[in-house]
N, C-alpha and C positions, 0 to 999 in steps of 0.2 A: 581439400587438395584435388585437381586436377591434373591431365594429363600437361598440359603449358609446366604448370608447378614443377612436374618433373624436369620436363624439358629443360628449364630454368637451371635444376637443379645438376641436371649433367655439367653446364658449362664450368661450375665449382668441381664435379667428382675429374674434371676431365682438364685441371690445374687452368684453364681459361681467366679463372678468378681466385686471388688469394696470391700468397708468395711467389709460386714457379718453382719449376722443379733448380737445381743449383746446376745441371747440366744438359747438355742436348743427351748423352747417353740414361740420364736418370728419367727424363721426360716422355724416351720413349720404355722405356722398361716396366714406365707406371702403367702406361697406356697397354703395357705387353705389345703389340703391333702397330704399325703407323701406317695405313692406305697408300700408296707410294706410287703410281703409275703416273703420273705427272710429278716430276723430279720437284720443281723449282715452287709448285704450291707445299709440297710434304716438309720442304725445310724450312719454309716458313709456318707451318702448323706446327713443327718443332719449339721454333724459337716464340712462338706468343706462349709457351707453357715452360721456359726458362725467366732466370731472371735474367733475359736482356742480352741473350747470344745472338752472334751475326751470323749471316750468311757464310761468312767466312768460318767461322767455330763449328757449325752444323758438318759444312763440306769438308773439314777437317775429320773431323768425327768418323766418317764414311772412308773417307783418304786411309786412317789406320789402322780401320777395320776393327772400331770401338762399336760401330754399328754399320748392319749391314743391309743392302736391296737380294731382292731374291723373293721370287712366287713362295709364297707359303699361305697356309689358312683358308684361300680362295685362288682361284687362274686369275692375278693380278698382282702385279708388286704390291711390298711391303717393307716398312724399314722395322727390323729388330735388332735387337744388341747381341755381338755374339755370343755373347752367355748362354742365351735361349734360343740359339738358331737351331740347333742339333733335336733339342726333345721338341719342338716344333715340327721341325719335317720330320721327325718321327711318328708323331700322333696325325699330324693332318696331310702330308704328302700326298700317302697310299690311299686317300678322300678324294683330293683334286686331281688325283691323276684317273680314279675312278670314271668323274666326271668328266674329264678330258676324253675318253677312250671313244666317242663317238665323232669327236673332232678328228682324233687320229684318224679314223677309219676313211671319213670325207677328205683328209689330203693324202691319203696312201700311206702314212707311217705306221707299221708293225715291229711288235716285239724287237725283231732282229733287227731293224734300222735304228729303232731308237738306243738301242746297246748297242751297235757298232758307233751313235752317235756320240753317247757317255764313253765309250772306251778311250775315241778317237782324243775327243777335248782332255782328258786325264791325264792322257799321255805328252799332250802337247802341251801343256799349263804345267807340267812336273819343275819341281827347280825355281818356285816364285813368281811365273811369269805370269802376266795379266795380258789381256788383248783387246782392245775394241770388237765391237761387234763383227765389222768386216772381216778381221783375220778368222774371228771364230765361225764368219762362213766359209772360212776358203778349208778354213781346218776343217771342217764336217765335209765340203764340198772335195777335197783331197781323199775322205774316208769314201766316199762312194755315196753319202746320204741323198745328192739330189736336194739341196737345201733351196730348193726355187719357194716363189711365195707364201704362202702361212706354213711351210713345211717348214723353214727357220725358226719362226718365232714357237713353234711348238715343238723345235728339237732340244733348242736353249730352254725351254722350260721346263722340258721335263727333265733335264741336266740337272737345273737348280732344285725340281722337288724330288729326286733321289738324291742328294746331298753331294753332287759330284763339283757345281761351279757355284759362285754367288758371286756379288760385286766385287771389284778390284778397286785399287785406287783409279781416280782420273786421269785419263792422260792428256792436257791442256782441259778441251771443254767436254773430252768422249767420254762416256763411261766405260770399265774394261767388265770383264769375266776375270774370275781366279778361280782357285780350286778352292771348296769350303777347307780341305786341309791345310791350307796357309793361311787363311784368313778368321776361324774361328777356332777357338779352343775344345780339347776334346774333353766329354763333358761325358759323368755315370749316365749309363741305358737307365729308364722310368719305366718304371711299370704302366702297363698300360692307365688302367684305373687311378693312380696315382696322380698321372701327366693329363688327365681328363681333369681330374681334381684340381688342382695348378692354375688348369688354364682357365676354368670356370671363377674361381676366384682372383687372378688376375684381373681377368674381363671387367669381374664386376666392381673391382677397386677402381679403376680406369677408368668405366664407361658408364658405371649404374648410378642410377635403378632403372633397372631393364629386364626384359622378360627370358623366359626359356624360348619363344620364337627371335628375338634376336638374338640369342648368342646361338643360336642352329644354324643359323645364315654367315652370321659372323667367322664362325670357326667352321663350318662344315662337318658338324657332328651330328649325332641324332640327338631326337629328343628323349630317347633312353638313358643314353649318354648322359645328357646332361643334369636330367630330373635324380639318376645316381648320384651325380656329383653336388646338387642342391641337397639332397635328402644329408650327404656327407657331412657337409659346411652348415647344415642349419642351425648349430650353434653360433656361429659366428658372421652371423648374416642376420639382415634385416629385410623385409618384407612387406605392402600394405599393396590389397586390391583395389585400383582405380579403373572405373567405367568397363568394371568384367575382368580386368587384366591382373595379372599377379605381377610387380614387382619387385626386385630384387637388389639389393644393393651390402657392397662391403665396408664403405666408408663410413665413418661415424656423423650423425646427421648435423654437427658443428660446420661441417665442411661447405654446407649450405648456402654462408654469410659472405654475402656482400661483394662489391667487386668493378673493375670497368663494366660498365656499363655497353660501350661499343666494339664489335672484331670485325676487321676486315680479313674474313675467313676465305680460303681457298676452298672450290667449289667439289673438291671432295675429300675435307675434310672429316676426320673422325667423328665430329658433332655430327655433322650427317648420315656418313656412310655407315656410322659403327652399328644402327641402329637400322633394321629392315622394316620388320614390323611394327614398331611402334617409337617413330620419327618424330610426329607427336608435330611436325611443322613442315611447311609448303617452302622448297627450298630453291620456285623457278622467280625467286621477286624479281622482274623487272627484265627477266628473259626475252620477254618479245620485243623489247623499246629497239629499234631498229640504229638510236643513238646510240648504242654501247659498242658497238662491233662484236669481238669478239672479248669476254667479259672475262676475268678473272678470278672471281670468288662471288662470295653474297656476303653483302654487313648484314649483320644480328646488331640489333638490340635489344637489350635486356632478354638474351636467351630466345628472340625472337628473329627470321629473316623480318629484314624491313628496307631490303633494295640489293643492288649490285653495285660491285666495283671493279675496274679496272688501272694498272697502273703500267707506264711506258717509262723507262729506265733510258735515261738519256749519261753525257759522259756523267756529269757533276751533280745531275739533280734528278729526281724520281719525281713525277706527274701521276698524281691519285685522282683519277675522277670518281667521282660517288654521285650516283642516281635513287634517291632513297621516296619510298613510297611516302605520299603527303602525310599521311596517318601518324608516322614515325618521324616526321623532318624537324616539326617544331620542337625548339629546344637542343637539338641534336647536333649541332653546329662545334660546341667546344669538345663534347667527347669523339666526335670525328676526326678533329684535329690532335685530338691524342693518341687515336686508332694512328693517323698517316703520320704523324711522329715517329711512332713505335717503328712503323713498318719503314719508315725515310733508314732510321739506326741502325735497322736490320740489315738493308744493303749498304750502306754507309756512303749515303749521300745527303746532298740538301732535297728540301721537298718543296712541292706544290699541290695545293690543294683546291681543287675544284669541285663545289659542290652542285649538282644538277636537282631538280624535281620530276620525276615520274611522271 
């Protein structure tokens, strides 16, 4: 077994292959977090690990606050289910806000601004109400914050990693703000060590076999941390060292078996990003072709990048172009067509499909 081997094997631990999960909320709960700064890729990395939810189910999902966006684990959105929002930014906030504190310093936010800025929004989201981004500048901008340039996007976030706002429903195509008190349930305080433990084995039900240097990256924890929380779980956990590296995994190794063969994956999704240090695959295929414009995702096959896609959403029909490296193209023709199927259902359109060569 090799590192690829793994690689391979993620796409199975990480429901890409095999049944899917029965819901958008089950699929991310498996994953524990879903990479979410680019909206419109993270709900379709939800739904290739359903069986066969739309666009419309995912955005649903979010709308009732079954799952929620909000900075957690790392300074970038993430979509988790509110079950797990709370001991989440409990254990990794007080990390990324850490890390943020030199950012603070470079646009002037202190202490005091950013708690006048959590006061400000609490107060005005009391009572259900959600807001688009704009009202939630005028609301900081009415408190005194001075919400000019990256001093918004880092007053809102450090909102959502003290637990004070997180996603709202949509209003038409904006995203809002709410208060996490309306939108998720209040859930037992964890012990620290405990919520360490959790999260380590979530991870690695989700994402493994992976190392203790990804899930450091991953979660924002240490490697203290973490090696605790393995030594914890070592019964129930599996293990083999490839090329030096220890890996980790919680799944049972059936999970292994079989599966599409092709994903037209969004270019940050969990295959890729969940994994820092050991990625195990080259995820710029087809980057430079000066054809693609601006590209959408990268296809894998068989666990492998082996080109780029992109797709343009017209009224009736969705247009997939795929640029697939020569290496990977022969043969690759019908499971592509099932990749731009999948993805056609997904927005609930008719499709078209063009395939290019590298």
């Amino acid at each position: 077994m090799d590192v690829r081997d793994l690689v391979r094997w993620r796409t199975a631990t990480q429901l890409l292959t095999g049944p899917g999960a029965v819901s958008p909320r089950d699929a991310v709960a498996h994953l524990l977090a879903l990479q979410a700064q680019e909206y419109a890729g993270s709900t379709w990395s939800i739904a290739q690990r359903t069986r066969g939810s739309t666009d419309a189910e995912v955005d649903r999902a979010l709308d009732d606050a079954t799952l929620v966006r909000t900075h957690v684990l790392r300074p970038t959105w993430h979509l988790v289910t509110a079950a797990d929002l709370r001991w989440l930014l409990d254990l990794t906030g007080p990390r990324v806000i850490g890390h943020n504190r030199s950012r603070y310093r470079q646009v002037g936010l202190d202490d005091a601004v950013l708690q006048t800025g959590c006061e400000a929004l609490a107060a005005a989201l009391r009572g259900g109400r959600a807001v688009p981004r704009s009202e939630a500048r005028q609301i900081l901008e009415d408190a005194g914050t001075e919400p000019d340039g990256q001093r918004l996007p880092y007053l809102l976030m450090h909102a959502e990693l003290t637990g004070v706002v997180c996603s709202g429903p949509r209003s038409g195509n904006q995203h809002t703000y709410a208060l996490v008190d309306d939108r998720a349930p209040r859930t037992p305080s964890r012990d620290r060590d405990a919520a360490v433990t959790e999260l380590v084995r979530r991870y690695l039900q989700g994402h493994g076999p992976a190392s203790d240097a990804d899930l450091r990256w991953w979660a924002s924890l240490t490697l203290t941390d973490i090696r605790g929380a393995l030594e914890e779980l070592q019964d129930t956990l599996e293990h083999r060292d490839v090329e030096g590296v220890r890996y980790w995994w919680a799944e049972p190794t059936s999970r292994r078996a079989g599966g599409t063969r092709v994903h037209l994956l969004p270019t940050y999704d969990e295959l890729f990003v969940g994994f820092q240090a050991t990625r195990g695959m080259e995820v710029g295929a087809g980057r430079s072709s000066g054809r693609l414009g601006v590209p959408t995702g990268v296809v894998v096959s068989d666990g492998v990048p082996a080109g780029r896609w992109k797709r343009t959403l017209r009224r009736d029909v969705v247009l997939v172009e795929v640029w697939m490296d020569p290496d990977h193209a022969r043969g690759a023709g019908p499971h592509l067509a099932e990749a731009a199927h999948a993805y056609a259902r997904f927005v609930e359109r008719a499709h078209e499909l063009v395939i290019h060569r590298l």
